[in-house]
C-alpha atoms as an extended CHARMM CRD file, in Angstrom:
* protein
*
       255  EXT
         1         1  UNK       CA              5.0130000000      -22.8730000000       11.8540000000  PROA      1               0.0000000000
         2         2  UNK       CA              4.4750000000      -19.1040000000       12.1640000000  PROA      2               0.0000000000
         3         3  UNK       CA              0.7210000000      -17.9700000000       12.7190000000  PROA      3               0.0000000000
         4         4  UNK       CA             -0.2560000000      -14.8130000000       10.8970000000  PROA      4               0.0000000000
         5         5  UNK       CA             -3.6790000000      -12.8980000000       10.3740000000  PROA      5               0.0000000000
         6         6  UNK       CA             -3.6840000000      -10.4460000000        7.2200000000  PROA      6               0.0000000000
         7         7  UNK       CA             -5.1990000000       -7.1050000000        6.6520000000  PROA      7               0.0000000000
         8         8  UNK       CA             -5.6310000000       -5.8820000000        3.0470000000  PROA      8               0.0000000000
         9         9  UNK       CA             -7.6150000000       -5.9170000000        0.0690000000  PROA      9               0.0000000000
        10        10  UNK       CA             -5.2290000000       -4.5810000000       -2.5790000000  PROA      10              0.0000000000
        11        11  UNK       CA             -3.4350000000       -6.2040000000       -5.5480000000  PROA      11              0.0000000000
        12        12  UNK       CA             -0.1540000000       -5.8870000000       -3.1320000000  PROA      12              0.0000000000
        13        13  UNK       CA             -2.1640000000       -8.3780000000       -0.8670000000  PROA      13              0.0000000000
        14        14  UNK       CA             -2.7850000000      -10.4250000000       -3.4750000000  PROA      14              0.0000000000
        15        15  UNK       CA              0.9580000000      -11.2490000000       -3.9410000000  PROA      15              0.0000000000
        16        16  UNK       CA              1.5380000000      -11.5190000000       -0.4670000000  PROA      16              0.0000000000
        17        17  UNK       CA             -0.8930000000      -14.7860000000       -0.7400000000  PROA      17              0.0000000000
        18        18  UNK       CA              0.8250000000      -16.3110000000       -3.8140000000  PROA      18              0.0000000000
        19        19  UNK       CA              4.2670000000      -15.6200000000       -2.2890000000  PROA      19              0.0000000000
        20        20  UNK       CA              3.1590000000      -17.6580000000        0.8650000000  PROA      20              0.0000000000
        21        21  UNK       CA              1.6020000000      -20.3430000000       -1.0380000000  PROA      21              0.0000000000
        22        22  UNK       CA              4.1500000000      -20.5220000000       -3.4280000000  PROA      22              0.0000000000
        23        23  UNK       CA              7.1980000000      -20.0970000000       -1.3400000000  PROA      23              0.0000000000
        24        24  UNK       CA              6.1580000000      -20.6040000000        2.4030000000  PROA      24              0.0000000000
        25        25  UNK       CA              3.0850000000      -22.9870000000        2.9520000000  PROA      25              0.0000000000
        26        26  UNK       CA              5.0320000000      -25.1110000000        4.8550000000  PROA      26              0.0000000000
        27        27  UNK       CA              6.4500000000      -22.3160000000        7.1780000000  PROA      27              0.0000000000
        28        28  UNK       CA              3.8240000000      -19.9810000000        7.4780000000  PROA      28              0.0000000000
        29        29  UNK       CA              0.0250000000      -20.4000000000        8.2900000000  PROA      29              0.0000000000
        30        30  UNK       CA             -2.5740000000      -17.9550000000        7.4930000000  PROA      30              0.0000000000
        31        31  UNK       CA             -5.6010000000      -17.8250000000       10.2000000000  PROA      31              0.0000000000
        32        32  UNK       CA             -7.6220000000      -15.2250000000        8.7130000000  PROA      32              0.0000000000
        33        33  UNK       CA             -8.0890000000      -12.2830000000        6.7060000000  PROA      33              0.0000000000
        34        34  UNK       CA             -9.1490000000       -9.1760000000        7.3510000000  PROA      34              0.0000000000
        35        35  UNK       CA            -10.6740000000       -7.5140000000        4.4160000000  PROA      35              0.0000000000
        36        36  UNK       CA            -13.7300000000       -6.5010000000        1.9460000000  PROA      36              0.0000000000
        37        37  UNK       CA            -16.0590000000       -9.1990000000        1.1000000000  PROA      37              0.0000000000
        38        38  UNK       CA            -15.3640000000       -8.9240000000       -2.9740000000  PROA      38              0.0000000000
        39        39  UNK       CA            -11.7690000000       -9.2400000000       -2.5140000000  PROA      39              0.0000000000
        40        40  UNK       CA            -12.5250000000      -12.1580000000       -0.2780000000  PROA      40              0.0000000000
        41        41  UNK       CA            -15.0120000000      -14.3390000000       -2.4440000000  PROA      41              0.0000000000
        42        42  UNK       CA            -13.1590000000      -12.9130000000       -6.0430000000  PROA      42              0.0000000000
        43        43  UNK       CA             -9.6580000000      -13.3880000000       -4.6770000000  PROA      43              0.0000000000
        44        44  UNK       CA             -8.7920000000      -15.7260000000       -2.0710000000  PROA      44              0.0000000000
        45        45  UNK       CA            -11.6340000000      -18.1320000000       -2.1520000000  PROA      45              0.0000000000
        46        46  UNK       CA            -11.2870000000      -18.8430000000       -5.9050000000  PROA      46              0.0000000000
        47        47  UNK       CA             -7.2790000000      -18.4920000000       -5.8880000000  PROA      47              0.0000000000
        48        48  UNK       CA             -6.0590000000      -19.3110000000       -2.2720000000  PROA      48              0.0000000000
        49        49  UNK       CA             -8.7540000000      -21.4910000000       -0.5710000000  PROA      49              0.0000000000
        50        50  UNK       CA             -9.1580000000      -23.9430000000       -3.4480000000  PROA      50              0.0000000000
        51        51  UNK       CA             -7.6620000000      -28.0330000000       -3.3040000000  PROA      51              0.0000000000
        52        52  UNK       CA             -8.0940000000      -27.1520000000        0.1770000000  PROA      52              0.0000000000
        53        53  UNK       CA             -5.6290000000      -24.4490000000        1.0520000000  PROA      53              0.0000000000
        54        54  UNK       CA             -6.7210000000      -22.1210000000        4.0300000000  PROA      54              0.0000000000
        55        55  UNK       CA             -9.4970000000      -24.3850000000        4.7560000000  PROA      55              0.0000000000
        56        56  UNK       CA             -9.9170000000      -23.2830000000        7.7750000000  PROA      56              0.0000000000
        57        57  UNK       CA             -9.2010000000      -19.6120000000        7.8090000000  PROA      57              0.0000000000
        58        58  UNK       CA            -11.4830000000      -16.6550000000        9.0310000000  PROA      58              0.0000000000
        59        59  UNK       CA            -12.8210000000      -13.9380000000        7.8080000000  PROA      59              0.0000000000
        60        60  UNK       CA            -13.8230000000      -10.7190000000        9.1840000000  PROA      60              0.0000000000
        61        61  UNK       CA            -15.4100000000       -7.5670000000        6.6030000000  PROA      61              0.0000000000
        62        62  UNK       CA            -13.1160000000       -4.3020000000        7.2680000000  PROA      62              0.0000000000
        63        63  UNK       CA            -16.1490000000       -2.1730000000        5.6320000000  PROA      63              0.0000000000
        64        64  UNK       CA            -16.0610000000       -1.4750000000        9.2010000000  PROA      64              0.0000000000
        65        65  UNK       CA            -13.9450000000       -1.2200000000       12.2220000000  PROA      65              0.0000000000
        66        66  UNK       CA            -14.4150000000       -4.7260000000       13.2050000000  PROA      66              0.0000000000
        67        67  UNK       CA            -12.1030000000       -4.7140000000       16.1420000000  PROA      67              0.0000000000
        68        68  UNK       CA            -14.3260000000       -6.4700000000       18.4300000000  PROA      68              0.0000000000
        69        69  UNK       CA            -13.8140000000       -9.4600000000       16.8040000000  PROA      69              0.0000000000
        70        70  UNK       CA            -10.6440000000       -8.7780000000       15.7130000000  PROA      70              0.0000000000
        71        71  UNK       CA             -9.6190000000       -8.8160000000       19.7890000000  PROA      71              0.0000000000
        72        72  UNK       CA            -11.6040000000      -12.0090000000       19.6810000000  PROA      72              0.0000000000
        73        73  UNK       CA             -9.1890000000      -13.6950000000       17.1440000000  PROA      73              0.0000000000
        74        74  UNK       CA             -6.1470000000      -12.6560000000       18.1790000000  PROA      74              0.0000000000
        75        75  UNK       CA             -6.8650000000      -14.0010000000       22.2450000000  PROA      75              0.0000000000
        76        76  UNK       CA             -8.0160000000      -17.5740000000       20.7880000000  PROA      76              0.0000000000
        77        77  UNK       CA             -5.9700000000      -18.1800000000       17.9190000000  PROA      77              0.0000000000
        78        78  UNK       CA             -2.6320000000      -16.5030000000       19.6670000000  PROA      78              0.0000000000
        79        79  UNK       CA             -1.3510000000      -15.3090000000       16.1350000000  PROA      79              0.0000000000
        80        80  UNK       CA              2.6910000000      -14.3200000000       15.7610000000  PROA      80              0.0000000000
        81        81  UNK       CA              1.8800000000      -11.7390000000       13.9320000000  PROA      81              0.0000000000
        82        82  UNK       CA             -0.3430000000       -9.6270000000       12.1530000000  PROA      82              0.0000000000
        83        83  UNK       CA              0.3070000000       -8.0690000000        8.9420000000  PROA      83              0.0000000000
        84        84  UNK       CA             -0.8240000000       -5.9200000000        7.3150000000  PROA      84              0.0000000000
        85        85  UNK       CA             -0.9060000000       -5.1790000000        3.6580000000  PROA      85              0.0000000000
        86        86  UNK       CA             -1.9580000000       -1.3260000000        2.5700000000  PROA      86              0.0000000000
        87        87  UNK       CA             -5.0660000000       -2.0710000000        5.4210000000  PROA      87              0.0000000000
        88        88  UNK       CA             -7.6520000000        0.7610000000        4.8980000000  PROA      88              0.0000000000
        89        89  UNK       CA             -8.1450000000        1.6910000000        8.2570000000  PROA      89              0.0000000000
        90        90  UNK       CA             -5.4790000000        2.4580000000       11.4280000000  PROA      90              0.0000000000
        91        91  UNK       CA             -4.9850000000       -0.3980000000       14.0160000000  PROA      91              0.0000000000
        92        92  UNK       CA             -6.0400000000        0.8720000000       17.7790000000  PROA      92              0.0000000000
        93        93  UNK       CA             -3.3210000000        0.3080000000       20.2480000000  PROA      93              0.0000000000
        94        94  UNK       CA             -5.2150000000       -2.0440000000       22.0040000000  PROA      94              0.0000000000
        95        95  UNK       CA             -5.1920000000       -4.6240000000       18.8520000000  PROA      95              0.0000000000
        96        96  UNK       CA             -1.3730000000       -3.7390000000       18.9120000000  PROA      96              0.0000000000
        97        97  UNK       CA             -0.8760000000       -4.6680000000       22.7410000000  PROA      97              0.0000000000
        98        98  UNK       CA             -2.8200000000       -8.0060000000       22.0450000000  PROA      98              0.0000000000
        99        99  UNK       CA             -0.3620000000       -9.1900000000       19.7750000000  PROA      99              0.0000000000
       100       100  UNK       CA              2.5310000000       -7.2020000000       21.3320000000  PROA      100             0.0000000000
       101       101  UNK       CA              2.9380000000       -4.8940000000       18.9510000000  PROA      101             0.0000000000
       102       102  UNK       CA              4.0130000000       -7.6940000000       16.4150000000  PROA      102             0.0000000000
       103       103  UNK       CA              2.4580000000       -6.3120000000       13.7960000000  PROA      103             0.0000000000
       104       104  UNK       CA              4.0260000000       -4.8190000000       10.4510000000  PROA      104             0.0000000000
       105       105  UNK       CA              2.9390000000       -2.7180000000        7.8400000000  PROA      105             0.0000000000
       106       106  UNK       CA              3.3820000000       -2.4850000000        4.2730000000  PROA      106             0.0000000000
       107       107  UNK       CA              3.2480000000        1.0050000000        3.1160000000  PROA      107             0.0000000000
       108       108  UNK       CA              3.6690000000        1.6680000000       -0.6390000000  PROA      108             0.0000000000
       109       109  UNK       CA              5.8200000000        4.5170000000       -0.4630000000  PROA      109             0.0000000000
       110       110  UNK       CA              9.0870000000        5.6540000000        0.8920000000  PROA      110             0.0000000000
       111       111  UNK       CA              9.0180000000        7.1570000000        4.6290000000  PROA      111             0.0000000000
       112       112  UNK       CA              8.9310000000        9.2420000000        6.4070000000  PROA      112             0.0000000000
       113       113  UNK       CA              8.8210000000       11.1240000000        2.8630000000  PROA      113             0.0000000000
       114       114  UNK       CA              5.0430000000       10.0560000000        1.8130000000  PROA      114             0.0000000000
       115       115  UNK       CA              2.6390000000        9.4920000000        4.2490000000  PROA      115             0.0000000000
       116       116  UNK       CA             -0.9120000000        9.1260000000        4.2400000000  PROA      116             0.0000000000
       117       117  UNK       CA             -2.2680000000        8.7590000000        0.5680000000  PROA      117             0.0000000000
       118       118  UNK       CA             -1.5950000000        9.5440000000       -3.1030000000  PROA      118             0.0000000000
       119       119  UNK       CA              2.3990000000        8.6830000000       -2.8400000000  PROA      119             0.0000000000
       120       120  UNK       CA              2.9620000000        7.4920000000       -6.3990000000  PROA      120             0.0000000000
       121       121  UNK       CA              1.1920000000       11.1250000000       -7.6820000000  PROA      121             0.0000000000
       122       122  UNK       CA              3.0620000000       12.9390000000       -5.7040000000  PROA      122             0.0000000000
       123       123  UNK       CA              6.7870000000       11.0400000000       -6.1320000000  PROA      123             0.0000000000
       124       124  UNK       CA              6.6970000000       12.1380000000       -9.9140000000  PROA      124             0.0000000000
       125       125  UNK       CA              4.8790000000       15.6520000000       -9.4260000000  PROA      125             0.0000000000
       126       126  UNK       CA              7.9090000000       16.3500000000       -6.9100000000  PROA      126             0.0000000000
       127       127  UNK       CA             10.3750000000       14.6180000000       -9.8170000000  PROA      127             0.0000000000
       128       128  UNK       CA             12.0980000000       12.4950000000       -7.4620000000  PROA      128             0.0000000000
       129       129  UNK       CA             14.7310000000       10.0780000000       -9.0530000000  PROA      129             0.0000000000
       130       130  UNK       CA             13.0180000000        6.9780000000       -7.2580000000  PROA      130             0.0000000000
       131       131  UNK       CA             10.5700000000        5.6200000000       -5.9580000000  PROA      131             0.0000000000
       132       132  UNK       CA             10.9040000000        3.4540000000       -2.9380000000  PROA      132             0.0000000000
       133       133  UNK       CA              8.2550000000        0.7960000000       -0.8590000000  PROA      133             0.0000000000
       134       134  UNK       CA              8.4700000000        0.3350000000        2.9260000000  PROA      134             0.0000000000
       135       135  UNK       CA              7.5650000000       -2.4520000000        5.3320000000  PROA      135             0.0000000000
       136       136  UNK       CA              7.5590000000       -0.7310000000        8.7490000000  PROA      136             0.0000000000
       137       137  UNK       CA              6.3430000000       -1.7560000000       12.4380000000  PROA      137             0.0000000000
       138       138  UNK       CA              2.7630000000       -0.4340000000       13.5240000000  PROA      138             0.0000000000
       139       139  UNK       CA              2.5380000000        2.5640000000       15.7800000000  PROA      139             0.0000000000
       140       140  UNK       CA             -0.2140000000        4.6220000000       17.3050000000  PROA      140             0.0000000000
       141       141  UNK       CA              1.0110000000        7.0930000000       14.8710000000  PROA      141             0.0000000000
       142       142  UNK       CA              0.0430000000        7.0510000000       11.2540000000  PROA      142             0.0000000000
       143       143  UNK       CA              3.4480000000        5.4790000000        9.3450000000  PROA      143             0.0000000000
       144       144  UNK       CA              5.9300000000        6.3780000000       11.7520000000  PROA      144             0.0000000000
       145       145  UNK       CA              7.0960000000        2.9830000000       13.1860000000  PROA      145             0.0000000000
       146       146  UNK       CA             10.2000000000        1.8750000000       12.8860000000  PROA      146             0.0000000000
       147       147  UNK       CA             11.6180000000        0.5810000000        9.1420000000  PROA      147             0.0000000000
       148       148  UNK       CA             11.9780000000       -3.1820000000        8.6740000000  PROA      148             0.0000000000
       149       149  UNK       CA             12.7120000000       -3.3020000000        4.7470000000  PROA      149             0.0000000000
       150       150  UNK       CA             12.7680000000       -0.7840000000        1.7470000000  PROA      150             0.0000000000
       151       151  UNK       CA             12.8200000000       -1.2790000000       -1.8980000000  PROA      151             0.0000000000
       152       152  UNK       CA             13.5310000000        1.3490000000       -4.7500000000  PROA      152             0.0000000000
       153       153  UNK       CA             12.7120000000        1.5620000000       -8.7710000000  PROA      153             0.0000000000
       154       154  UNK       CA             14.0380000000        4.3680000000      -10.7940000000  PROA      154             0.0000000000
       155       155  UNK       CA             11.3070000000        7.2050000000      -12.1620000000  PROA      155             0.0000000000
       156       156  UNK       CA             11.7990000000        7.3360000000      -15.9560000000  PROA      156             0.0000000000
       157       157  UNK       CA             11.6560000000       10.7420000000      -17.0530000000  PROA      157             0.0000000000
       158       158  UNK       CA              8.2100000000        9.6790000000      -19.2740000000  PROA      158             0.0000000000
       159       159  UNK       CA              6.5770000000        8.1200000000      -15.6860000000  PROA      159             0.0000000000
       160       160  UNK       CA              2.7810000000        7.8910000000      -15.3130000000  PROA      160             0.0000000000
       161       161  UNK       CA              1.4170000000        7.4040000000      -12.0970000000  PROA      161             0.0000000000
       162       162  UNK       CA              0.2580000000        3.8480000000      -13.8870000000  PROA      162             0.0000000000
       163       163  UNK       CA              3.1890000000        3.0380000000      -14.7850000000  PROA      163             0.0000000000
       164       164  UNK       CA              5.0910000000        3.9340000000      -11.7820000000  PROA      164             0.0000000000
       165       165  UNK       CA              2.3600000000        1.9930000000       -9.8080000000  PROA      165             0.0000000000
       166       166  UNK       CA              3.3000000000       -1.0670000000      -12.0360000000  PROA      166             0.0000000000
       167       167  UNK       CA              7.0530000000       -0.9700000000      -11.1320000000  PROA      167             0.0000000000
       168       168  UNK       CA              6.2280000000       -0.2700000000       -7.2690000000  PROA      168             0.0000000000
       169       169  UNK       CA              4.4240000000       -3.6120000000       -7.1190000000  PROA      169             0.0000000000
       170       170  UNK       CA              7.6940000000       -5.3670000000       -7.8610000000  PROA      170             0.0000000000
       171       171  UNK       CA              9.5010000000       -3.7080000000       -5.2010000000  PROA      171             0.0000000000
       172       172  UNK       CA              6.3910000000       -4.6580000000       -3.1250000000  PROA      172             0.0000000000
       173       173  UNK       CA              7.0000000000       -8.4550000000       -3.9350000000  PROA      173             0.0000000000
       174       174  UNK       CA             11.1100000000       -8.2410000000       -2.8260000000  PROA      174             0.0000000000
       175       175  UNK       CA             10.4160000000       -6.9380000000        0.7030000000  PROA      175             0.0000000000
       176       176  UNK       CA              7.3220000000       -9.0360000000        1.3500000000  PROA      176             0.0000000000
       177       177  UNK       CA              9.4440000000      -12.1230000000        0.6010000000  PROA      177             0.0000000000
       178       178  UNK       CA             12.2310000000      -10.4330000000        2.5100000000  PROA      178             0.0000000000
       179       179  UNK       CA              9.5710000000       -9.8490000000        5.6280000000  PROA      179             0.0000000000
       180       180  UNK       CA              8.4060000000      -13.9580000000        5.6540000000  PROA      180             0.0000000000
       181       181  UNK       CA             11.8360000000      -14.9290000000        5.6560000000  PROA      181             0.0000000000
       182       182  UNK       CA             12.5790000000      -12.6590000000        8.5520000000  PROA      182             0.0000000000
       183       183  UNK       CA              9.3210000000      -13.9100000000       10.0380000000  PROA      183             0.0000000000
       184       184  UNK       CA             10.4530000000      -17.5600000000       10.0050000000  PROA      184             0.0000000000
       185       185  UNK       CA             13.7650000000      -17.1240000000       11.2500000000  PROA      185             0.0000000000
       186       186  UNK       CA             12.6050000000      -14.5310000000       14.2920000000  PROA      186             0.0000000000
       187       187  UNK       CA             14.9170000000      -11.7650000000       13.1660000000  PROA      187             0.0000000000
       188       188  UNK       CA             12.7850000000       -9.0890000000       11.5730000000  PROA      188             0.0000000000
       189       189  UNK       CA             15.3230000000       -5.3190000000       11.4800000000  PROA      189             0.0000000000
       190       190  UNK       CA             14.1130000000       -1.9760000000       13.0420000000  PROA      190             0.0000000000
       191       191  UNK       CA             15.2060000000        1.3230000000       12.0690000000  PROA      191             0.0000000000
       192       192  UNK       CA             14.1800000000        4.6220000000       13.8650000000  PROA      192             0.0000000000
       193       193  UNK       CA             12.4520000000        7.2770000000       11.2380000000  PROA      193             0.0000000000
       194       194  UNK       CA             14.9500000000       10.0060000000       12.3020000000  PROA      194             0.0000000000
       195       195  UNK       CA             12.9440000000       12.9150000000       10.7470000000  PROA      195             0.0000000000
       196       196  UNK       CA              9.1920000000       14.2790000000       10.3990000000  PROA      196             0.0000000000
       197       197  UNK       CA              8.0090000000       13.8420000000        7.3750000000  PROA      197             0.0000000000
       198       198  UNK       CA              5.0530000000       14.5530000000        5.1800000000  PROA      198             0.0000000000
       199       199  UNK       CA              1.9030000000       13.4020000000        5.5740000000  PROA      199             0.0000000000
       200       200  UNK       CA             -0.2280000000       13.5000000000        2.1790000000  PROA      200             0.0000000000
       201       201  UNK       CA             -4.4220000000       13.6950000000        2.7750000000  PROA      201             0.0000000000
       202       202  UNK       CA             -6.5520000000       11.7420000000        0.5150000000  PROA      202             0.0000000000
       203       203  UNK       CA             -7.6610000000       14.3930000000       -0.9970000000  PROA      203             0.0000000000
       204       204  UNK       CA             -4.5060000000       15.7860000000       -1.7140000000  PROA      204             0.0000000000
       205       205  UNK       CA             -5.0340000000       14.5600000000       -5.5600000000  PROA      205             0.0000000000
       206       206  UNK       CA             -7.9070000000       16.8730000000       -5.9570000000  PROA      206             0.0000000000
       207       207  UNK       CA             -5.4730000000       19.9380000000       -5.7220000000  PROA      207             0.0000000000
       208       208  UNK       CA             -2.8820000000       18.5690000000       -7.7680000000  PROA      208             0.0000000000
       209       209  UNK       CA             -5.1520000000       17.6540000000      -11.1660000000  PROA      209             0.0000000000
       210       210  UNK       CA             -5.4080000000       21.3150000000      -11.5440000000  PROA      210             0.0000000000
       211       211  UNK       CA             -2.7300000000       22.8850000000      -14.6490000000  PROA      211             0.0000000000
       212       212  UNK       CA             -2.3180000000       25.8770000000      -14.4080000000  PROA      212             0.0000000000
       213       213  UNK       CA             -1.6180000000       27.4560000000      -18.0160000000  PROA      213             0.0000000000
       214       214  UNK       CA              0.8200000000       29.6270000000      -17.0620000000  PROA      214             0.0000000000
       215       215  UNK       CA              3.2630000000       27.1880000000      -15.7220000000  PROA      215             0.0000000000
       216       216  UNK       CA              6.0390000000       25.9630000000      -18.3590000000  PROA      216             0.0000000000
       217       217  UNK       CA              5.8490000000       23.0930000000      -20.2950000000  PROA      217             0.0000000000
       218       218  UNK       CA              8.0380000000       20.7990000000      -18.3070000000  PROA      218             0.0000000000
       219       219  UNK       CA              5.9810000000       21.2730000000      -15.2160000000  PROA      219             0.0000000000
       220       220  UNK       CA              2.5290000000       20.7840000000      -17.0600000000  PROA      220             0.0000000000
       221       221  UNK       CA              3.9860000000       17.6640000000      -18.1890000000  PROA      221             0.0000000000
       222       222  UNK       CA              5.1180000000       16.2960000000      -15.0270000000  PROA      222             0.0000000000
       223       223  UNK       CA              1.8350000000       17.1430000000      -13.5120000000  PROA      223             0.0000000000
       224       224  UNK       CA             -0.3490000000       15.5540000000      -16.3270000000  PROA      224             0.0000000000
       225       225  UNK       CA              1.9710000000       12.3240000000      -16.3590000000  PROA      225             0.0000000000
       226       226  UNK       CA              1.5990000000       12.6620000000      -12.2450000000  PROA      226             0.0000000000
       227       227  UNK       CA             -2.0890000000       12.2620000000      -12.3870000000  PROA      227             0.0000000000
       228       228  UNK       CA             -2.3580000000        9.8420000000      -15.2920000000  PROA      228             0.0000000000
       229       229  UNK       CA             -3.9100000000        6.4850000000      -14.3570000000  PROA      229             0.0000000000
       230       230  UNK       CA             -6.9930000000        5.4700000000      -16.0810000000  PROA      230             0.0000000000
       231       231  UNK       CA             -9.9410000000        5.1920000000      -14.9520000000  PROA      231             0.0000000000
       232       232  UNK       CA             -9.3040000000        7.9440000000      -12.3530000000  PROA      232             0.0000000000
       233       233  UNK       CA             -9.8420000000       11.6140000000      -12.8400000000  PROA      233             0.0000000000
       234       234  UNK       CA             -7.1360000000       12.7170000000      -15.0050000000  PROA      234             0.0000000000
       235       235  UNK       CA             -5.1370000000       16.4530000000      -14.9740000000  PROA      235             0.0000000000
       236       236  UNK       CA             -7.3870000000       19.5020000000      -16.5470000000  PROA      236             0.0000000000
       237       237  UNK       CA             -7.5760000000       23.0310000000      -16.7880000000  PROA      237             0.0000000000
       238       238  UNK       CA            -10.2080000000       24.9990000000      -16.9140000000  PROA      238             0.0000000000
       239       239  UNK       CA            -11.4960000000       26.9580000000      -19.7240000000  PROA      239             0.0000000000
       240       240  UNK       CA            -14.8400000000       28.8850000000      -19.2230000000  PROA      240             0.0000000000
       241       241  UNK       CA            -14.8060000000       27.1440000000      -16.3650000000  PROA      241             0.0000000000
       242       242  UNK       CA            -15.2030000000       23.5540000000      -18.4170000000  PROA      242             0.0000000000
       243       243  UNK       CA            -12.5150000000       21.2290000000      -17.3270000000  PROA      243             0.0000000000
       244       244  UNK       CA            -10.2710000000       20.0970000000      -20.5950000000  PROA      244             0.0000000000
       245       245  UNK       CA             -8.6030000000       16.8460000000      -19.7500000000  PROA      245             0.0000000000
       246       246  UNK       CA             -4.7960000000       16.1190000000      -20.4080000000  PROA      246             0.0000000000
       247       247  UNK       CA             -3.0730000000       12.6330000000      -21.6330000000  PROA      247             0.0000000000
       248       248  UNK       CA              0.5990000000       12.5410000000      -21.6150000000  PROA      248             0.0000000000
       249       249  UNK       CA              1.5780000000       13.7050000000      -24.9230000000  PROA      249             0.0000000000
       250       250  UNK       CA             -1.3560000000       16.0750000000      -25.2850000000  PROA      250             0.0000000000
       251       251  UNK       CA             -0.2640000000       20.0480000000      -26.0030000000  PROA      251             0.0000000000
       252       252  UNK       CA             -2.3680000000       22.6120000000      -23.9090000000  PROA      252             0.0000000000
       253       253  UNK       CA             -4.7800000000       24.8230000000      -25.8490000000  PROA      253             0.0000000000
       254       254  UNK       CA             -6.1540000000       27.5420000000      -24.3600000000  PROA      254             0.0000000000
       255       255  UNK       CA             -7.3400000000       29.5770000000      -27.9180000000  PROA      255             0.0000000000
């Protein structure tokens, strides 16, 4: 039995519980969870810790940077691994050497190509071909450990970011089963990130809702498609300095 402790509070760490219930209960135990108190009570108590399954799991809020106890954990539980799942905040390389830098990450975007936030915008606003999600080993630097599994969907040329987000959950599912297999059997690949990067801010997204009218059609398009996921702030332009929202679909009028 492998001994884990997950970080997350994301739908993608949603499926990582179902795929260990479903598929790995007898292979894999959960110890605790690191993440926000909603996701906690709305998500794995009513889904995961009912007919007694993780009974006797902890939890630990990651509203803030809880590492104290986290420390505490990992030196009296001994955990194989931790793992974490789109976590909000970086690891310290202290909680790293605890666990011997057994921990993994998944990151919801190809790398070194998209790091940091707003990968999914930014994929079709550059009108790459695919999109791809990563598992990769923790570093002290932000997404720049070593690649353990990848997974790629094909951009349609009518992509939202919604609907791109959809398909990138799927590709999420693959190489988290992929990573508790490898867990299990001890054999979990690294490859070296052979180039720099980019590293995307969070608010990167801010910049990139603005059209500019003089830009063609095609790029307008890709931009308003880029930035279309309801509820969030959609694309606009400004017109006496109003901001005029755009669907996909919707034809810019500036008269």
């Amino acid at each position: 039995m492998k001994k884990i402790i997950l970080l997350g509070d994301k739908k993608t760490t949603e499926i990582a519980l179902r795929i260990i219930k479903k598929y790995f209960k007898k292979e894999i135990e959960i110890l605790g969870f690191v993440s926000n108190k909603n996701f906690y009570n709305s998500k794995v108590k009513k889904k995961f810790l009912k007919n007694n399954t993780l009974k006797n799991t902890f939890f630990i809020s990651n509203e803030k940077r809880n590492e104290k106890l986290i420390s505490l954990k990992i030196k009296s539980l001994s955990p194989d691994y931790l793992i974490s799942i789109q976590h909000k905040w970086i690891l310290s390389n202290k909680i790293l050497e605890l666990v011997g830098n057994k921990c993994l990450n998944l990151h919801n975007a190809k790398l070194p190509n998209y790091k940091g936030y707003n990968s999914i915008n930014f994929a079709i606003a550059n009108n790459d071909k695919k999109y791809t999600s990563t598992i990769h080993w923790v570093s002290e630097q932000v997404d720049e450990g070593d690649i353990a599994f990848e997974s790629s969907t094909k951009i349609s040329k009518s992509e939202t970011a919604k609907s791109l987000y959809k398909k990138s959950l799927k590709c999420a599912e693959e190489i988290l089963i992929k990573l508790f297999l490898a867990i299990i059997k001890n054999n979990i690949p690294k490859k070296k990130i052979k180039k720099q990067g980019k590293f995307y801010s969070k608010d990167s997204i801010e910049k990139l809702r603005i059209i500019d009218p003089k830009w063609n059609c095609k790029k307008i398009d890709r931009i308003v498609r880029a930035c279309y996921f309801p509820p969030y702030e959609q694309a606009y332009y400004l017109k006496s300095k109003e901001k005029k929202y755009l669907s996909p679909g919707d034809v810019l009028n500036t008269n």
